[in-house]
ZAMARGU-4260 file (C-alpha; in steps of 0.2 Angstrom, whole numbers, plus 5000, padded with zeros to 4 digits):
<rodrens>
0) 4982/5394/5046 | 4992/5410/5047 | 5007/5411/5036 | 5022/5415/5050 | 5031/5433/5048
5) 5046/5423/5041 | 5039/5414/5028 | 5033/5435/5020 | 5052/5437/5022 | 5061/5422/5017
10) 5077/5429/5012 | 5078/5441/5029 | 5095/5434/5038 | 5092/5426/5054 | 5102/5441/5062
15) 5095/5454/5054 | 5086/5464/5067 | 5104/5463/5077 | 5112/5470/5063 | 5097/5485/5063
20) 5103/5488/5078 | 5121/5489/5076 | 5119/5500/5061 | 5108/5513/5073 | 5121/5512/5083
25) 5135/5517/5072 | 5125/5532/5064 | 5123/5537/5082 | 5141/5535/5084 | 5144/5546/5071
30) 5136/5560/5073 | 5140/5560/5092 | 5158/5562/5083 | 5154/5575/5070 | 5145/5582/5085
35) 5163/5582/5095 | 5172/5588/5083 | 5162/5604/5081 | 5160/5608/5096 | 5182/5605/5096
40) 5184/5617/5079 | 5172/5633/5088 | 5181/5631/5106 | 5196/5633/5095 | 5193/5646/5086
45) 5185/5656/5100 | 5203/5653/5107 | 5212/5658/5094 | 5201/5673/5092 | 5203/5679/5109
50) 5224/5676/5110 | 5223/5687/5095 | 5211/5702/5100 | 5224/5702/5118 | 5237/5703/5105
55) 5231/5716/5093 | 5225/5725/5111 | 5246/5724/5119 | 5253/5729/5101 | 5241/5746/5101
60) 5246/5750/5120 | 5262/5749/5117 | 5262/5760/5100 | 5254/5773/5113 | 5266/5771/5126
65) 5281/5775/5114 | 5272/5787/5102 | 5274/5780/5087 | 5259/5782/5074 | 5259/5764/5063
70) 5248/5773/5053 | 5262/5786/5046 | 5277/5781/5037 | 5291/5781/5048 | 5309/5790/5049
75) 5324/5798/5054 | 5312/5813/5063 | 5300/5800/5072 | 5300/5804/5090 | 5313/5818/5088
80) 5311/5835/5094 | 5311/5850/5082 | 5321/5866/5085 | 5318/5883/5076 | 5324/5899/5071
85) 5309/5909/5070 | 5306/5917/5054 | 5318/5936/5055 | 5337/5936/5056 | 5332/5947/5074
90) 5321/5930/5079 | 5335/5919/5076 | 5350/5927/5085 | 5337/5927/5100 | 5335/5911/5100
95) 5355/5908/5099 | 5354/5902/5078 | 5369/5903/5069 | 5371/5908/5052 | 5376/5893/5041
100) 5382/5899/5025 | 5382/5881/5017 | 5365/5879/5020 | 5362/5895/5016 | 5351/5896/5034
105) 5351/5901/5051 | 5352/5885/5060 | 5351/5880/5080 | 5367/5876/5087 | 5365/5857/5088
110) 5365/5858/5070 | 5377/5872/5066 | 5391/5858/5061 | 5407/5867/5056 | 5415/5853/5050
115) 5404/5851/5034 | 5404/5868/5033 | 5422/5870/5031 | 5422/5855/5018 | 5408/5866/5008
120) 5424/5882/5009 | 5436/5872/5002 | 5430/5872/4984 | 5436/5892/4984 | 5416/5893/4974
125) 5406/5898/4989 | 5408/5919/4987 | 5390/5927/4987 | 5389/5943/4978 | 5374/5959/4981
130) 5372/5958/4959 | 5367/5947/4947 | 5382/5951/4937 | 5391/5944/4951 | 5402/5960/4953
135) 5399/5966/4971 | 5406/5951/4983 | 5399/5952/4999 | 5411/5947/5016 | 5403/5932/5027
140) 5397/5942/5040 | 5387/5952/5027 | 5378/5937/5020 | 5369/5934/5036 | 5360/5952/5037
145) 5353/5952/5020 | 5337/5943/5012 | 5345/5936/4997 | 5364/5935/4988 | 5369/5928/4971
150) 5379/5915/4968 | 5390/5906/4954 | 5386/5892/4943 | 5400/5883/4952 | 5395/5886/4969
155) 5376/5876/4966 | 5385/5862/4960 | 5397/5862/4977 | 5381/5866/4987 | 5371/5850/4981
160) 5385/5837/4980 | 5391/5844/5000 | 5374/5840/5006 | 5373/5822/4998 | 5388/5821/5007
165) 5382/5828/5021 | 5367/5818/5020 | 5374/5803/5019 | 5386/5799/5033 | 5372/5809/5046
170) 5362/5794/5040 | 5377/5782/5040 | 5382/5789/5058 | 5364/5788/5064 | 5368/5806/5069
175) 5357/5813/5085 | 5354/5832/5078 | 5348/5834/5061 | 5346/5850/5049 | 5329/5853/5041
180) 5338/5854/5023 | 5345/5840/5026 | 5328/5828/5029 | 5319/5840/5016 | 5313/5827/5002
185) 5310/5845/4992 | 5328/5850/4991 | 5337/5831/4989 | 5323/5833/4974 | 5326/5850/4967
190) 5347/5845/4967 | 5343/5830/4958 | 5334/5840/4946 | 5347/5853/4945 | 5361/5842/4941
195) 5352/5834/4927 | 5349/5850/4919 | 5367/5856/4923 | 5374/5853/4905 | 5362/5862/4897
200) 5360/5879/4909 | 5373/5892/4906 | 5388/5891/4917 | 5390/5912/4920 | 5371/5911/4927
205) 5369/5916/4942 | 5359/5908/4956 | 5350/5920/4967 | 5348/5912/4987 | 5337/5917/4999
210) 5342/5917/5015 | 5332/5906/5024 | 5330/5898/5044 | 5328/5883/5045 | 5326/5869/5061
215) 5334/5856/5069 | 5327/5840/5073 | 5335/5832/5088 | 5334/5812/5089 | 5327/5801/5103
220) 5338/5787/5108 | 5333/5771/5102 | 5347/5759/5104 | 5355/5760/5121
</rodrens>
């Protein structure tokens, strides 16, 4: 007689082909959960990706749409328009430039400021002179018509620390017109430089100053 397929297997569970079954069923389970939860994760981050290329899209418009470039640094002169002088004392008084003997430039008018001006002739040092020797003083109005003009030791000092001062409260006061000397990281850097060096240059030197012209930039508007 045939042995019976039980008695091959006599410690197989009387259930066993139900628990078979019950384990195909929970690795099927599974991987229609694994399978789920994909498919969750992708259309998530295809969302995600989407909300932030619309984002990145809206933030490049509107860059465009106000002008500004995120890829330069930016500043008081962002979005402001520049005035000039030209470059001859003939060129400037066409255009309307005045002579600014503080910044030693011709200026636009927006940035001629008279108050600052007068503050720099209070400290009696301005006086420009034709010589080295500071001999040959030379009246205001004859500063303006000539390419160069010497000046005191003093008058340097009283130069520099007027246009921090200046510098300073136009930043403070958000002012709308601002000078080119003013904004000019070359100048702020050559004061610096001359003030450290001040104790050990010879106070009866004197300083020769070109006559230059410089521009104005005038601010747009931001806060309303």
């Amino acid at each position: 007689m045939m042995p019976s397929q039980s008695e091959h297997q006599p410690f197989l569970p009387k259930d066993a082909t139900s628990k078979e079954s019950d384990l195909a069923h929970t690795h099927r389970s599974a991987r229609s959960a694994i399978l789920s939860n994909s498919l969750v994760f992708v259309f998530t981050s295809l969302l995600w990706l989407i909300v932030v290329t619309f984002a990145l899209r809206a933030s490049e418009n509107k860059s465009e749409s106000t002008g500004i470039d995120h890829g330069h640094r930016h500043n008081v002169t962002t979005n402001a328009k520049l005035l000039t002088c030209g470059n001859s004392t003939a060129e400037a008084r066409d255009l309307g430039c005045k002579y600014d003997v503080f910044l030693n430039n011709w200026v636009p008018p927006p940035c001629y400021d008279e108050e600052w001006i007068a503050e720099y002739l209070e400290d009696n040092s301005w006086s420009a002179y034709a010589d080295e020797n500071l001999t040959q003083q030379l009246e205001l109005e004859q500063m303006e018509d000539r390419d160069f003009y010497y000046t005191s030791f003093r008058d340097h000092i009283n130069h520099c620390a007027t246009m921090w001062n200046k510098q300073f409260w136009a930043l403070y006061e958000e002012r709308m017109a601002l000078d080119t000397v003013i904004v000019n990281p070359a100048h702020t850097e050559h004061c610096a430089q001359f003030l450290r060096d001040a104790s050990e240059v010879n106070a009866n030197q004197a300083t020769k100053t070109n006559v230059g012209f410089a521009g104005c930039w005038i601010r747009a508007r931001i806060y309303q």
